[in-house]
BABA-807618 format. One record per residue (C-alpha): x, y, z; residue in three letters. Coordinates in steps of 0.001 Angstrom, whole numbers, plus 524288, in hexadecimal, padded with zeros to 5 digits. Layout:
<koldrens>
+-------+-------+-------+------+
!    px !    py !    pz ! code !
+-------+-------+-------+------+
!     X !     Y !     Z !  ALA !
...
+-------+-------+-------+------+
</koldrens>
This chain:
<koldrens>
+-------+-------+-------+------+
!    px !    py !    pz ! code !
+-------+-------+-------+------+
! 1C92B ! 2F642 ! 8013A !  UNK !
! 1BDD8 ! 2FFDF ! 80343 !  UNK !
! 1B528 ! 302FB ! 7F8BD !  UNK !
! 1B2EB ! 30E83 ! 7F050 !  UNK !
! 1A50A ! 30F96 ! 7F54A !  UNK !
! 1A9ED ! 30F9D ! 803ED !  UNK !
! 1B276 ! 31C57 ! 7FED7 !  UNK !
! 1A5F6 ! 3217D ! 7FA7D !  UNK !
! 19D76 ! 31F55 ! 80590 !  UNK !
! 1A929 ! 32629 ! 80E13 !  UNK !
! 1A82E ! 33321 ! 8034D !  UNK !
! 19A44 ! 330F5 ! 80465 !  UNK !
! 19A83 ! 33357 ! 81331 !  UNK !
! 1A26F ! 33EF1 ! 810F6 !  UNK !
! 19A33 ! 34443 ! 807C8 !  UNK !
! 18E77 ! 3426C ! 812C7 !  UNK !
! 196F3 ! 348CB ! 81CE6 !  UNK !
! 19F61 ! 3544D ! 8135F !  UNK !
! 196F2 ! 353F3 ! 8082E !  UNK !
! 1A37D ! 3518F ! 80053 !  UNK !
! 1ACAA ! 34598 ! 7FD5C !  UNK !
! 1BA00 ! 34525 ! 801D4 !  UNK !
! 1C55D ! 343F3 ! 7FD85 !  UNK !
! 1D122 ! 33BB7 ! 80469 !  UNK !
! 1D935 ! 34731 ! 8088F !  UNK !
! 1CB3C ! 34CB7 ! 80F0B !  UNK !
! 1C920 ! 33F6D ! 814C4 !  UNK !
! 1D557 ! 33EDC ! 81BFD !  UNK !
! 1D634 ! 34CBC ! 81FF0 !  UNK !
! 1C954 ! 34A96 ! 824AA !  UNK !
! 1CE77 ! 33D9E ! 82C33 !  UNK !
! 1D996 ! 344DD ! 83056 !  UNK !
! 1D238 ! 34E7D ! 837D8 !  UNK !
! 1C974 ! 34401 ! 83DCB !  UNK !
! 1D581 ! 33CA6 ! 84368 !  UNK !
! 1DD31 ! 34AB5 ! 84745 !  UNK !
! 1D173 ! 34C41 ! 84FE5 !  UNK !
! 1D2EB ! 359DB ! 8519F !  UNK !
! 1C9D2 ! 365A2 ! 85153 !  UNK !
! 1C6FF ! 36A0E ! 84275 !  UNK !
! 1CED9 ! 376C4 ! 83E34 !  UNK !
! 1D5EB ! 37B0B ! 83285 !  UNK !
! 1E18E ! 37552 ! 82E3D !  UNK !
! 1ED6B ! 37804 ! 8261D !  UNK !
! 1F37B ! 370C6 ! 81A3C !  UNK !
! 1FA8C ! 36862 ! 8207C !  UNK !
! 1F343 ! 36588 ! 82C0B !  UNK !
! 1E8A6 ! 36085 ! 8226B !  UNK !
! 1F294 ! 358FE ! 81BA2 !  UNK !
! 1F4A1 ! 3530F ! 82ACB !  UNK !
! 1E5DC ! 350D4 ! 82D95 !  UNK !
! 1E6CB ! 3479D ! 82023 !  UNK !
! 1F20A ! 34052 ! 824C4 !  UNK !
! 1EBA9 ! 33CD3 ! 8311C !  UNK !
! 1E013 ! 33873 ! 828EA !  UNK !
! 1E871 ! 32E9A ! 81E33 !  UNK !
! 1EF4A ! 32A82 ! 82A91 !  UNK !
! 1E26B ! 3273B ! 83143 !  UNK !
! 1DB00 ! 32097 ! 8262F !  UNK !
! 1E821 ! 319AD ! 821B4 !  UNK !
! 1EB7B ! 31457 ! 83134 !  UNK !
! 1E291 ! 308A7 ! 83094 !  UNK !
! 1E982 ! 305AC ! 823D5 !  UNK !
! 1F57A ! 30355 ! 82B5E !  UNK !
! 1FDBE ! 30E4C ! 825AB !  UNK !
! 1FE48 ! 3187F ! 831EC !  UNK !
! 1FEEA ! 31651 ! 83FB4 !  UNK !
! 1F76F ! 31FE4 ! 8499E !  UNK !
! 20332 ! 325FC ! 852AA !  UNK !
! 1FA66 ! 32F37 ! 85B54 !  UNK !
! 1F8CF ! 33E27 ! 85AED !  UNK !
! 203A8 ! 34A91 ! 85AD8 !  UNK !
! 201E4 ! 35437 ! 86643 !  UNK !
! 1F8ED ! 35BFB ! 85DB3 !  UNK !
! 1F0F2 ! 3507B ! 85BAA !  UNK !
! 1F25A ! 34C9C ! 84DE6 !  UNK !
! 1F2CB ! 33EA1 ! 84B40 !  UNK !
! 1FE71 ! 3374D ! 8457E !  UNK !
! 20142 ! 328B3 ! 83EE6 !  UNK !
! 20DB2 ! 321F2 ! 83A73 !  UNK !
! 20EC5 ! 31C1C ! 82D68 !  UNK !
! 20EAA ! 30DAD ! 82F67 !  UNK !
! 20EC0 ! 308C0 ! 821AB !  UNK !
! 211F4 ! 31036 ! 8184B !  UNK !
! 20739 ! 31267 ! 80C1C !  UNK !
! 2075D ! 30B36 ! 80124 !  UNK !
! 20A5E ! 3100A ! 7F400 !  UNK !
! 1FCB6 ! 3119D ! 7ED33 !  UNK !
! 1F869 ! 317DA ! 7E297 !  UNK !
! 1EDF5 ! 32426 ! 7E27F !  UNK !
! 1E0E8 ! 3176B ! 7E16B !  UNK !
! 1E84B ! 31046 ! 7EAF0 !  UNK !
! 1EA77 ! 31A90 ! 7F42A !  UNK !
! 1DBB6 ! 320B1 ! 7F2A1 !  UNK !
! 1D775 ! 31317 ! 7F518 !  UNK !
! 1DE9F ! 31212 ! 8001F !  UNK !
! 1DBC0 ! 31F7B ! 80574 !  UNK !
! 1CE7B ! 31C42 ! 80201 !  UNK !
! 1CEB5 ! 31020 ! 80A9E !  UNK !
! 1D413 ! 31608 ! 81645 !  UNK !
! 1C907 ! 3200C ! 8172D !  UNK !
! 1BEA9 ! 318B3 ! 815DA !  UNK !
! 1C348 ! 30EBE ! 82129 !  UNK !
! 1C637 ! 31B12 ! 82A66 !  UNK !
! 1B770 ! 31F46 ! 82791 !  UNK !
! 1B3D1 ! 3125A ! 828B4 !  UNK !
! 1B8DF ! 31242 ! 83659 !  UNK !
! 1B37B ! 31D77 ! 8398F !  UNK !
! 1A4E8 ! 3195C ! 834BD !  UNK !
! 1A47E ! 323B8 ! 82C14 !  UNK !
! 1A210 ! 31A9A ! 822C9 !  UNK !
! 19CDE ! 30C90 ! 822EA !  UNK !
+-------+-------+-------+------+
</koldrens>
Protein backbone atom coordinates (compact mmCIF):
# COMPACT_ATOMS: atom_id res chain seq x y z
CA UNK A 1 0.00 0.00 0.00
CA UNK A 2 1.53 3.42 -0.84
CA UNK A 3 1.77 5.98 1.66
CA UNK A 4 0.05 9.19 2.32
CA UNK A 5 3.33 11.04 1.98
CA UNK A 6 4.00 9.39 -1.54
CA UNK A 7 0.35 11.10 -2.44
CA UNK A 8 1.85 14.20 -1.29
CA UNK A 9 5.08 14.24 -2.93
CA UNK A 10 2.95 13.40 -6.33
CA UNK A 11 0.56 16.88 -5.40
CA UNK A 12 3.74 18.34 -4.51
CA UNK A 13 5.13 17.81 -8.05
CA UNK A 14 2.05 19.19 -9.40
CA UNK A 15 2.11 22.04 -7.48
CA UNK A 16 5.95 22.60 -8.94
CA UNK A 17 4.71 22.02 -12.43
CA UNK A 18 0.70 23.79 -12.21
CA UNK A 19 1.17 25.65 -9.18
CA UNK A 20 -2.03 23.91 -7.98
CA UNK A 21 -2.98 20.38 -6.52
CA UNK A 22 -5.13 18.10 -8.30
CA UNK A 23 -7.81 16.54 -7.93
CA UNK A 24 -8.55 12.74 -9.24
CA UNK A 25 -10.93 13.65 -11.99
CA UNK A 26 -7.93 16.33 -13.17
CA UNK A 27 -5.45 13.55 -12.75
CA UNK A 28 -7.05 11.23 -15.04
CA UNK A 29 -8.23 13.66 -17.57
CA UNK A 30 -4.84 14.74 -17.54
CA UNK A 31 -3.66 10.88 -18.02
CA UNK A 32 -6.22 10.50 -20.47
CA UNK A 33 -4.87 13.00 -22.76
CA UNK A 34 -1.30 11.73 -22.30
CA UNK A 35 -2.34 8.16 -23.45
CA UNK A 36 -4.94 9.67 -26.41
CA UNK A 37 -1.73 11.07 -27.73
CA UNK A 38 -3.26 13.51 -29.78
CA UNK A 39 -2.68 17.21 -30.50
CA UNK A 40 -4.27 19.48 -27.57
CA UNK A 41 -7.69 21.23 -28.61
CA UNK A 42 -10.91 21.87 -26.99
CA UNK A 43 -13.17 19.34 -26.12
CA UNK A 44 -16.80 18.74 -25.41
CA UNK A 45 -18.63 17.20 -22.35
CA UNK A 46 -18.47 14.08 -23.20
CA UNK A 47 -15.37 13.77 -24.94
CA UNK A 48 -13.78 14.90 -21.57
CA UNK A 49 -15.78 12.41 -19.84
CA UNK A 50 -13.85 9.92 -22.61
CA UNK A 51 -10.29 11.37 -22.03
CA UNK A 52 -11.05 10.26 -18.07
CA UNK A 53 -12.04 6.88 -18.96
CA UNK A 54 -8.96 6.26 -20.86
CA UNK A 55 -7.08 7.56 -17.82
CA UNK A 56 -8.97 5.08 -14.86
CA UNK A 57 -8.52 2.47 -17.53
CA UNK A 58 -4.79 3.18 -17.81
CA UNK A 59 -3.85 3.62 -14.14
CA UNK A 60 -6.31 0.65 -13.19
CA UNK A 61 -4.66 -1.93 -16.18
CA UNK A 62 -1.69 -2.99 -14.13
CA UNK A 63 -4.25 -3.74 -11.43
CA UNK A 64 -5.58 -6.41 -13.57
CA UNK A 65 -9.06 -4.98 -14.11
CA UNK A 66 -8.84 -3.80 -18.01
CA UNK A 67 -7.17 -5.24 -20.83
CA UNK A 68 -5.52 -2.89 -23.63
CA UNK A 69 -7.52 -3.92 -27.07
CA UNK A 70 -5.71 -1.37 -29.48
CA UNK A 71 -7.00 1.91 -31.02
CA UNK A 72 -10.52 2.90 -33.12
CA UNK A 73 -9.87 4.35 -36.63
CA UNK A 74 -9.84 7.76 -35.09
CA UNK A 75 -7.24 6.69 -32.80
CA UNK A 76 -8.69 6.62 -29.42
CA UNK A 77 -7.62 3.89 -27.25
CA UNK A 78 -9.88 1.14 -25.88
CA UNK A 79 -9.67 -1.79 -22.92
CA UNK A 80 -12.00 -4.63 -21.96
CA UNK A 81 -13.09 -5.10 -18.49
CA UNK A 82 -11.33 -8.14 -17.25
CA UNK A 83 -12.40 -8.25 -13.67
CA UNK A 84 -14.91 -6.57 -12.68
CA UNK A 85 -14.34 -3.80 -9.58
CA UNK A 86 -14.87 -4.56 -6.35
CA UNK A 87 -17.49 -3.14 -4.22
CA UNK A 88 -15.65 -0.44 -2.04
CA UNK A 89 -16.65 2.14 -0.16
CA UNK A 90 -15.82 6.12 -0.90
CA UNK A 91 -11.95 5.46 1.63
CA UNK A 92 -11.62 2.34 -0.10
CA UNK A 93 -12.09 3.50 -3.45
CA UNK A 94 -9.90 6.94 -2.88
CA UNK A 95 -7.33 4.62 -1.58
CA UNK A 96 -7.42 2.67 -4.34
CA UNK A 97 -7.63 5.45 -6.88
CA UNK A 98 -4.98 6.90 -4.90
CA UNK A 99 -2.77 3.84 -5.40
CA UNK A 100 -3.15 3.51 -8.98
CA UNK A 101 -1.85 7.05 -9.64
CA UNK A 102 0.88 7.11 -7.84
CA UNK A 103 2.28 3.69 -9.46
CA UNK A 104 1.44 5.17 -13.10
CA UNK A 105 3.68 8.30 -12.03
CA UNK A 106 5.91 6.12 -10.56
CA UNK A 107 6.45 4.48 -13.86
CA UNK A 108 6.73 7.31 -15.52
CA UNK A 109 9.58 8.86 -13.06
CA UNK A 110 7.59 11.59 -12.33
CA UNK A 111 7.98 10.70 -9.09
CA UNK A 112 10.52 8.58 -7.16
Amino acid sequence: MKTLSDWQRLQDKFKERFASEMEHDAILFMIGLQELDKPYRTYKKDEKLEVIHIGVCTVMQPYGFYEYKGRDEDGWPHWEIKEQLPHLDAKQQNRLMNDAIIDYFKKTRFID
